[in-house]
C-alpha positions as CSV (number, residue, x, y, z in Angstrom):
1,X,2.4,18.6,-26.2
2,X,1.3,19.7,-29.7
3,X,1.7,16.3,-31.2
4,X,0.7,17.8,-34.6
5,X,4.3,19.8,-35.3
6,X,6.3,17.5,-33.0
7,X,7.4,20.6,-30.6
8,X,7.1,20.6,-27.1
9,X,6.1,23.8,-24.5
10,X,8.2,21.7,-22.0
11,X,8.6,23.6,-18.5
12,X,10.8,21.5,-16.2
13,X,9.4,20.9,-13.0
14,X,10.9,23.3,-10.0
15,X,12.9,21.8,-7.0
16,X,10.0,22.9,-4.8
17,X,7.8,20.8,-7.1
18,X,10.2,17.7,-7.0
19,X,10.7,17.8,-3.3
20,X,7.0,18.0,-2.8
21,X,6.8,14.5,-5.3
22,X,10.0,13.0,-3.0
23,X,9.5,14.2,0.7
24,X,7.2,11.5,1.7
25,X,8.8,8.3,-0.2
26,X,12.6,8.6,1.4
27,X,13.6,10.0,4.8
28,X,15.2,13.8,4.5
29,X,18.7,13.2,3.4
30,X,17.1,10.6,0.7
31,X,14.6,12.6,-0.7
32,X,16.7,16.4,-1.1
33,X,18.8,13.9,-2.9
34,X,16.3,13.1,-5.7
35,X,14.8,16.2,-5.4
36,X,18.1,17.8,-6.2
37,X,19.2,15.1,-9.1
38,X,15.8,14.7,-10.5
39,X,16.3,19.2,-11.0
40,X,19.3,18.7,-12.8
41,X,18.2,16.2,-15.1
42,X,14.9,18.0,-15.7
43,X,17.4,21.0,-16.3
44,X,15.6,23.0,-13.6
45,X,19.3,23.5,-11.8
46,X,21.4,24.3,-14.8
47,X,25.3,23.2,-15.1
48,X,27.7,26.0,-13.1
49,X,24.5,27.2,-10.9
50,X,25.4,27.4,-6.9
51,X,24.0,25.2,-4.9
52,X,24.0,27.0,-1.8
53,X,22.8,25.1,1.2
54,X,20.6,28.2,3.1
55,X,19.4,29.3,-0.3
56,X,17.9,25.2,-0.9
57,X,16.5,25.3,3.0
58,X,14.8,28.2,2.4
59,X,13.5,26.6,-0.8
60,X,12.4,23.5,0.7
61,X,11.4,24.7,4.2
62,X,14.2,21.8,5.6
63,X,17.3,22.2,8.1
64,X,20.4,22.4,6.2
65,X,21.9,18.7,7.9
66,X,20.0,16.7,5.1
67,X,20.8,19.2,2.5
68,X,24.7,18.7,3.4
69,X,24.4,14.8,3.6
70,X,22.6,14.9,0.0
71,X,25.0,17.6,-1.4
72,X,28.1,15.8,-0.4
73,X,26.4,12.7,-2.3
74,X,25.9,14.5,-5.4
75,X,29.0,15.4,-5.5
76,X,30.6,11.9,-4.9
77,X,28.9,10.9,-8.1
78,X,29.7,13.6,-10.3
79,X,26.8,15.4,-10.3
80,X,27.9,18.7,-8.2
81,X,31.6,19.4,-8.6
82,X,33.7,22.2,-6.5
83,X,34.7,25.3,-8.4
84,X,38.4,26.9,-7.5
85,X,36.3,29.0,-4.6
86,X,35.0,25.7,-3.0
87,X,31.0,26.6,-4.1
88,X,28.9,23.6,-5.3
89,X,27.8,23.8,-8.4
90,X,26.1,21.5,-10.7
91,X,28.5,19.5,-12.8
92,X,29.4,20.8,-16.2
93,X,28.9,17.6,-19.2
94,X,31.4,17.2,-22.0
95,X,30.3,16.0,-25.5
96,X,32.9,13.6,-25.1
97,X,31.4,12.3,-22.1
98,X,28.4,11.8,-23.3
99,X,29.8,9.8,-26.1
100,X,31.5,8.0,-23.6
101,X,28.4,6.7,-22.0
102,X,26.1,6.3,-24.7
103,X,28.8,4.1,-26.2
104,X,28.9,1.6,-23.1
105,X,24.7,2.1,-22.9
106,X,24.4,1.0,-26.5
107,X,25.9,-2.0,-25.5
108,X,23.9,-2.9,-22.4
109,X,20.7,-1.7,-23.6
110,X,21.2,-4.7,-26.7
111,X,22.4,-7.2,-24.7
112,X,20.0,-6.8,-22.2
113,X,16.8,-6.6,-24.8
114,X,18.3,-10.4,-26.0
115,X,19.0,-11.5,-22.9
116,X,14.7,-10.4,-21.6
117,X,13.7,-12.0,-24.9
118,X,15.2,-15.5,-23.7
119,X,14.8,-15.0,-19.8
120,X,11.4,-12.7,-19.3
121,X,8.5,-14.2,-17.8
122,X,4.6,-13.4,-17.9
123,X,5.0,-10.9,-14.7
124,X,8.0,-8.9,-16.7
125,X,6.1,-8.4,-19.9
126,X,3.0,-7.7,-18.2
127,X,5.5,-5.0,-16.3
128,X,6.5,-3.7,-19.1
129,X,3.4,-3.6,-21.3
130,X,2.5,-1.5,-18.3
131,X,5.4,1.0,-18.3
132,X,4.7,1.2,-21.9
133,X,1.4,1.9,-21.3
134,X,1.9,4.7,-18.6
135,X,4.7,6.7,-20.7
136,X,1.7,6.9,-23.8
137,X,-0.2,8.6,-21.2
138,X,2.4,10.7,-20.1
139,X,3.4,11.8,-23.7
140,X,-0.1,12.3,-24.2
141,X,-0.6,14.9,-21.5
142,X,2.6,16.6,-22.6
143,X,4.2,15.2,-19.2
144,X,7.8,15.3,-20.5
145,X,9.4,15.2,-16.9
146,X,7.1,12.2,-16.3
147,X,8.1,9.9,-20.0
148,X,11.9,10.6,-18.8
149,X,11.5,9.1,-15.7
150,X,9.4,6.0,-16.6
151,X,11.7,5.5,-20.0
152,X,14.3,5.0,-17.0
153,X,12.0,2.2,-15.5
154,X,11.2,0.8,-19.1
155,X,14.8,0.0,-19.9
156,X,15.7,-0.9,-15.7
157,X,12.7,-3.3,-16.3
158,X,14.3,-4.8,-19.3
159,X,17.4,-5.6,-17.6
160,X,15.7,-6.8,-14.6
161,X,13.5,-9.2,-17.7
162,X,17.2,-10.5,-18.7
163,X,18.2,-12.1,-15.2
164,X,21.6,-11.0,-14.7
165,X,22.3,-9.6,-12.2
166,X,25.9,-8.1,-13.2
167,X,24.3,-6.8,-16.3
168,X,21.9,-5.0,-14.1
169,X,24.4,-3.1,-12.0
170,X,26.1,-2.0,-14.6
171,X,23.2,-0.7,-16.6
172,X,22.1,1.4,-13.3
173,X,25.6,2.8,-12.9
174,X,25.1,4.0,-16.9
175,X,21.7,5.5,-16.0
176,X,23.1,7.2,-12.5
177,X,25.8,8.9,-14.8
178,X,22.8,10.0,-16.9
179,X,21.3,11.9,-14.6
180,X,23.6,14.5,-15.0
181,X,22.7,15.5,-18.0
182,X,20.7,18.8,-18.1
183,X,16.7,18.9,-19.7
184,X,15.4,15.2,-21.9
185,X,16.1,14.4,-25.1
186,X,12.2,14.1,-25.5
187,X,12.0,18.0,-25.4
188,X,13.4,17.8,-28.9
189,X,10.8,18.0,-32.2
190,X,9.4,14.2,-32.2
191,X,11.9,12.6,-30.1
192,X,9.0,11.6,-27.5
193,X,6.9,10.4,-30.2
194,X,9.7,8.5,-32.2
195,X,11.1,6.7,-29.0
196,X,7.6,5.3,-28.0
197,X,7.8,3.7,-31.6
198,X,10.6,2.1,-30.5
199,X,9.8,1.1,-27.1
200,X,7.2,-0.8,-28.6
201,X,9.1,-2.4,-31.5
202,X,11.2,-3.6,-29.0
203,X,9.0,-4.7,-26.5
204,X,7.2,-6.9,-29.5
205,X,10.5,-8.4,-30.0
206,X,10.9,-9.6,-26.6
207,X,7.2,-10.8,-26.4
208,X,8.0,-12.6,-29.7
209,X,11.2,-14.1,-27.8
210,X,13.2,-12.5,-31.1
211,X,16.4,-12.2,-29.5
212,X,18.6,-10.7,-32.1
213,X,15.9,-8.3,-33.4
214,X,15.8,-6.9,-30.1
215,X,19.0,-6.2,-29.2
216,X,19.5,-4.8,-32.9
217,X,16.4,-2.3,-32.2
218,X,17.3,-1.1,-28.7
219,X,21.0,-0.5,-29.5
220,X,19.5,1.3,-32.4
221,X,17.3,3.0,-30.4
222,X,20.2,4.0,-28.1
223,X,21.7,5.3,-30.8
224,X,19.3,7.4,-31.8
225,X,19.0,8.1,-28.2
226,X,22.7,9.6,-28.2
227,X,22.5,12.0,-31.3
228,X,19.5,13.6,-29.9
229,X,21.8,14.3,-26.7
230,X,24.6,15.1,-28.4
231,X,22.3,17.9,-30.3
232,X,21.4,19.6,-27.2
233,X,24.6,19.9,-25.6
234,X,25.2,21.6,-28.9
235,X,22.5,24.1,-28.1
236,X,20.7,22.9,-31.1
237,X,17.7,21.8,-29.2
238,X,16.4,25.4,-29.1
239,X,17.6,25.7,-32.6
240,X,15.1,23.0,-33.8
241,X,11.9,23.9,-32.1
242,X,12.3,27.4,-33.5
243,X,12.7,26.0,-37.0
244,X,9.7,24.0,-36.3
245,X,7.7,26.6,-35.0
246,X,9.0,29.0,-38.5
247,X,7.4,26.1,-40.9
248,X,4.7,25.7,-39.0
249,X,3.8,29.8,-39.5
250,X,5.7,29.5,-42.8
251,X,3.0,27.0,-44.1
252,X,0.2,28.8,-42.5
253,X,1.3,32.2,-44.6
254,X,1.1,30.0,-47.9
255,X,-2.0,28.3,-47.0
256,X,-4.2,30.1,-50.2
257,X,-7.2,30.1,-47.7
258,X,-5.3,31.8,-44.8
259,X,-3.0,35.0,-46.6
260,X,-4.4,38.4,-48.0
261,X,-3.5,36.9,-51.5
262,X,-5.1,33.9,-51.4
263,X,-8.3,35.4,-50.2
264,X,-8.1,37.7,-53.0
265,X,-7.7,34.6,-55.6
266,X,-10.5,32.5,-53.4
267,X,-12.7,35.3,-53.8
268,X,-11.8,35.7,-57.5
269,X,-12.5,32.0,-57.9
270,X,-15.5,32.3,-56.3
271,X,-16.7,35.1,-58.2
272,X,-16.3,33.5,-61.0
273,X,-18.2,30.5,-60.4
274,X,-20.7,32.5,-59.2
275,X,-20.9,34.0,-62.7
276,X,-21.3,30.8,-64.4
């Protein structure tokens, strides 16, 4: 990741690649699962792209029995929906939906941050510290497939800090419906960088047992969270790096020491001095 302009040369990680990282952790039906939802997320497996089972077999070197069973599950929660000629395809997502979620997320992500700030003990901050820790490292090798899924363990760790257990369910139901959305918010132009910032404001708030200030800053964060989805389902994501990437040259090309002008007037300058 160039962390200088904020723009990201994010390439989601193939279902070959995510099978490989889930084939040994969950028996077959398990792991094609996670495999297949992890792809969507990433926005390897795009919304309205077939999901045909010999096609994925042949992909993952598999029978097609486990790719059925995890198919079928996808499509009990949303994630892969039937078209009018019975194909699977990956789910289409609504703006509305999305504002749907984020609303009820907003909600849980504050309450939870109060609730950790009261109820946390030494082996939940230490856990989070950690998670904190390990998505700097992953921003820092411009591992945007790897901050997406530990800023899912950063928040489940919160809520798992605030020791309810209701709370908790809910929260993970919120984040299963997530997972349909395509590609991460972090791909935007300093998305990654600004929610790290407020992973860790938050995460002081809970070590400072700050209740309040930490369920204003993660439903805040949240927020935030839901505008940079919102954008990309716009198809503004692409939009935005390309602007970023135009005043990154477009400041280059005024630089006086880098156009044909500027050498001409350094050279003048120069000259000049020279003179003197």
């Amino acid at each position: 990741m160039d962390t200088s302009t904020g723009t990201s040369a994010y390439e989601a990680p193939t279902l070959a690649e995510l099978w490989t990282d889930h084939r040994s952790s969950a028996n077959a039906s398990e792991a094609v699962y996670l495999a297949i939802r992890d792809a969507i997320s990433a926005g390897a497996l795009k919304a309205g792209e077939h999901l045909g089972e010999p096609a994925i077999s042949a992909t993952l070197g598999i029978s097609r029995t486990p790719i059925r069973e995890a198919l079928l599950r996808l499509e009990t929660e949303g994630l892969v929906e039937r078209t009018a000629g019975r194909r699977l395809v990956v789910a289409t997502v609504t703006p509305e939906e999305v504002l749907d979620v984020y609303a009820v997320r907003e909600v849980l992500n504050g309450l939870a941050a109060r609730l950790a700030a009261e109820n946390a003990s030494t082996t939940d901050l230490i856990r989070l510290r950690r998670l904190h820790r390990e998505m700097t490292w992953a921003h820092d090798d411009g591992d945007i497939a790897r901050m997406a899924r530990l800023n899912f363990e950063f928040h489940d760790a919160i809520c798992v800090a605030s020791r309810n257990a209701f709370l908790l369910e809910m929260l993970r139901r919120a984040h299963d419906t997530h997972h349909r959305y395509p590609g991460s918010t972090f791909s935007l132009p300093d998305r990654a960088a600004g929610s790290l910032a407020e992973h860790e404001e938050i995460l002081q708030a809970i070590e400072a047992r700050d209740g309040r200030r930490a369920e204003a800053l993660a439903t805040a964060h949240t927020g935030k969270a839901r505008t940079a989805r919102i954008s990309m389902l716009d198809g503004t994501v692409e939009e935005q790096n390309r602007r970023a990437r135009v005043d990154g040259h477009s400041k280059a090309e005024t630089d006086p020491r880098t156009t044909a002008d500027g050498v001409g007037r350094e050279h003048s300058r120069e000259t000049k001095e020279a003179r003197r």
